[in-house]
C-alpha positions in Angstrom: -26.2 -10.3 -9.0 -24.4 -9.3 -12.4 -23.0 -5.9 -13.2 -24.9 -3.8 -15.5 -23.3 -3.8 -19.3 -23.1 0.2 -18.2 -21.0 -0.8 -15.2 -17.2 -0.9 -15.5 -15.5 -3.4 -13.4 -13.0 -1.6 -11.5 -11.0 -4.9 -10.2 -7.9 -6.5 -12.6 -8.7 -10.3 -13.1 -5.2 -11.2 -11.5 -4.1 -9.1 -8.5 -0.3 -8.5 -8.6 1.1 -5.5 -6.8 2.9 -4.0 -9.6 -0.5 -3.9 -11.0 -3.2 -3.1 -8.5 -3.1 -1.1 -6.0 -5.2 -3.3 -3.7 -2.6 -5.8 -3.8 0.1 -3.9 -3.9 -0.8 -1.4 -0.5 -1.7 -5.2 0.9 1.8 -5.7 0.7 2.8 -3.1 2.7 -0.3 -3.4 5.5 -0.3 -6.9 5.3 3.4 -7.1 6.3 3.7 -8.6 9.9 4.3 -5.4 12.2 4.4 -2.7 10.1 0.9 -1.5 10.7 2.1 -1.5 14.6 5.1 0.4 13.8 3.3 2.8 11.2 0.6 3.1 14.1 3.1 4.1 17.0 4.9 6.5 14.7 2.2 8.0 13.6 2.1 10.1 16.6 5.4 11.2 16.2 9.5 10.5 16.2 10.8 7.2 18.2 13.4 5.3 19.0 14.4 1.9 18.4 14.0 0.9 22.0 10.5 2.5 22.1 9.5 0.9 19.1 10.9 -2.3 20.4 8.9 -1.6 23.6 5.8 -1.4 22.2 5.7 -3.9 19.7 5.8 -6.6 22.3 7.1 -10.1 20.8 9.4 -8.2 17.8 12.9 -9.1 18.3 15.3 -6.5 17.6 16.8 -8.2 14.5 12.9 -8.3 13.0 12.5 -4.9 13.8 15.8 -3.3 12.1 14.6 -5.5 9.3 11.4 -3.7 9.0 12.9 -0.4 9.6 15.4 -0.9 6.9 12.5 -2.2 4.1 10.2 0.6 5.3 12.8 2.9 4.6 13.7 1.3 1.6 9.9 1.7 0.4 9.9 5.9 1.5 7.6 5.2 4.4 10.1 5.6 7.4 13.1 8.2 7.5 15.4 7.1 10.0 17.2 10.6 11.8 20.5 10.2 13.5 21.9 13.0 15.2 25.8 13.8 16.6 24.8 13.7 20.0 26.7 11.6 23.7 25.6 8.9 23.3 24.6 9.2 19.5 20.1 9.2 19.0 18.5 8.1 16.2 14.7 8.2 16.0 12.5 7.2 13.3 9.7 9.1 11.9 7.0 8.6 8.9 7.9 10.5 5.7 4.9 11.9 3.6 3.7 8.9 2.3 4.1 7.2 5.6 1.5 9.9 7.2 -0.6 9.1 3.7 -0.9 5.8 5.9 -3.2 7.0 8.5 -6.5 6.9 7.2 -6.1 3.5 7.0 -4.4 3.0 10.6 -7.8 5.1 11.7 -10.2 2.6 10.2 -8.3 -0.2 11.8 -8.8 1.2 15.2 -12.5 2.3 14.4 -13.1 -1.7 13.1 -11.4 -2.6 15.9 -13.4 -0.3 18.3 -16.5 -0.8 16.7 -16.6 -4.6 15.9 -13.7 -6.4 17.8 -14.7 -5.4 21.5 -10.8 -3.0 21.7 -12.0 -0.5 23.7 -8.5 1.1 24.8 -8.5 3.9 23.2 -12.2 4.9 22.9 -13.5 8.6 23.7 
């Protein structure tokens, strides 16, 4: 069916991510763990090893990588603190957190049309 002449089309006609936003927050979900990492820190600080932990099959090299882009991007602030032996935790900064909606519909598509019952009230 055709849009009406009254109808503006809302897509670009070439989808770059410096362009649209589609393509550009497809870049960042669509990036091989980072929704899993963005997930698990959405409830709160961790640590490398916990991170590592529950992104079973991420080798640690992988997931310093993704740390260090995420960071680089302003989604991830990495914490260190002066501590025997020193701690450093991760945590999402405010645009991080602006992720979570779309972490939420993930597990509601998931819940709802891909049998992942896990975490279902």
């Amino acid at each position: 069916m055709a849009a009406s002449a009254d109808t503006a089309r809302t897509m670009l006609p070439v989808h770059q991510a410096g362009q649209c936003s589609v393509a550009a927050t497809g870049e960042i979900v669509g990036s091989k763990w980072t929704v899993l990492i963005v997930h698990d820190l959405s409830e709160g600080p961790r640590r490398f090893t916990a991170l590592e932990h529950a992104c079973a099959g991420i080798s640690p090299r992988t997931l310093a990588e993704r740390l260090r882009w995420l960071e680089a991007e302003g989604i991830v602030v990495r914490r260190s603190y002066a501590e025997s032996p020193p701690r450093v935790e991760y945590e999402l900064t405010e645009k991080g957190d602006a992720l979570k909606p779309i972490i939420d519909e993930m597990r509601r598509f998931g819940h709802d049309w891909l049998g992942c019952d896990v975490h279902s009230a």
